[in-house]
Structure formats: structure tokens, C-alpha cells
N, C-alpha and C positions, 0 to 999 in steps of 0.2 A: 867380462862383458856382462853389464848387469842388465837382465833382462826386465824393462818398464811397465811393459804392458805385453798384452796379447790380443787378438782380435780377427777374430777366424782364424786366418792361414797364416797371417800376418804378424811378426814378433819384433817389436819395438823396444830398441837397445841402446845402449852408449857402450865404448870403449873405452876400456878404465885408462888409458895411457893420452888421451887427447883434452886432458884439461885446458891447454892454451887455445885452442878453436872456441870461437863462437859458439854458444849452446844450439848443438846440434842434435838428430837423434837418426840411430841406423834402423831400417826396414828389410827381412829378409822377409823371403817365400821362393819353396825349395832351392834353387841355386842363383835364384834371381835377388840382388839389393841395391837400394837405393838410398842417399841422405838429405837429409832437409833441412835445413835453417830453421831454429825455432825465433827466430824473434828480428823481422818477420818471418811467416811461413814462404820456405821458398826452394826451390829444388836446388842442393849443391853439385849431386853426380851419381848416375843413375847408370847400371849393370843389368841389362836386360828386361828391364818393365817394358810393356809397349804404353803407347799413351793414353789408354783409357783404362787400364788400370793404374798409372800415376795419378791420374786425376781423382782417381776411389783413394788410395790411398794419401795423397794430399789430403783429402774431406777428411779422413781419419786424424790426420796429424793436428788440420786446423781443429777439430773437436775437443780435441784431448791437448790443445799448445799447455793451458795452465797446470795442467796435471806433469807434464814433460817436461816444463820449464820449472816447475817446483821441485822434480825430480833430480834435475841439470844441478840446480843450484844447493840441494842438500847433498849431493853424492861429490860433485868439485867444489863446496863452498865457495 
């Protein structure tokens, strides 16, 4: 699971085994994660976030899409 970024609490990932998905990226904080579509930004499936913290961490994901999506595409070519 390569870890992409970090950001407070927050640790932005891929799963090395889901190359056939859509470039996606995983959000954990402590047992709570969620994933998001990177292209567009968009919620896939969400594990205990409430929704205002989804929407802090959406503003995260859309900040950082080119960096995530540059990430996607050099680590699955």
C-alpha cells in the first residue's frame, strides 16, 4: 500500500493489487476510511467519516488531484 501523501491525521494511499479501477485513492484516520475517484473528484465508498469531515477531506483530495493522479499513473502506468 503505497503511501502518497500525508496531511494531518490523514494518509492518502493506493492499493497495489487494484490497477484495473479507475485511478482512485484510499483515506484512512484512525479506523475510519474512505475512497474517492480521482478523475473527477467524487466519493466511491465511505467507512465511518461523518459528512463534514468528507467534505474536509474531499477539499484535500481536490487540492492535491494532479499530484494523486501523477502518482496513479507512475506507480500503475
Amino acid at each position: 500500500m503505497p503511501t502518497v501523501l500525508r496531511v494531518g491525521a490523514y494518509r492518502l494511499y493506493f492499493y497495489s493489487h487494484e490497477p484495473n479501477e479507475p485511478p482512485h485513492v484510499h483515506v484512512d484516520r484512525d479506523g475510519d476510511s474512505v475512497k474517492f475517484w480521482l478523475s473527477p473528484v467524487s466519493l466511491a465508498k465511505n467507512i465511518g467519516f461523518g459528512a463534514r469531515e468528507l467534505r474536509k477531506i474531499e477539499k484535500i483530495v481536490n487540492e492535491h488531484q494532479d499530484l494523486l493522479l501523477e502518482a496513479w499513473n507512475g506507480y500503475f502506468g
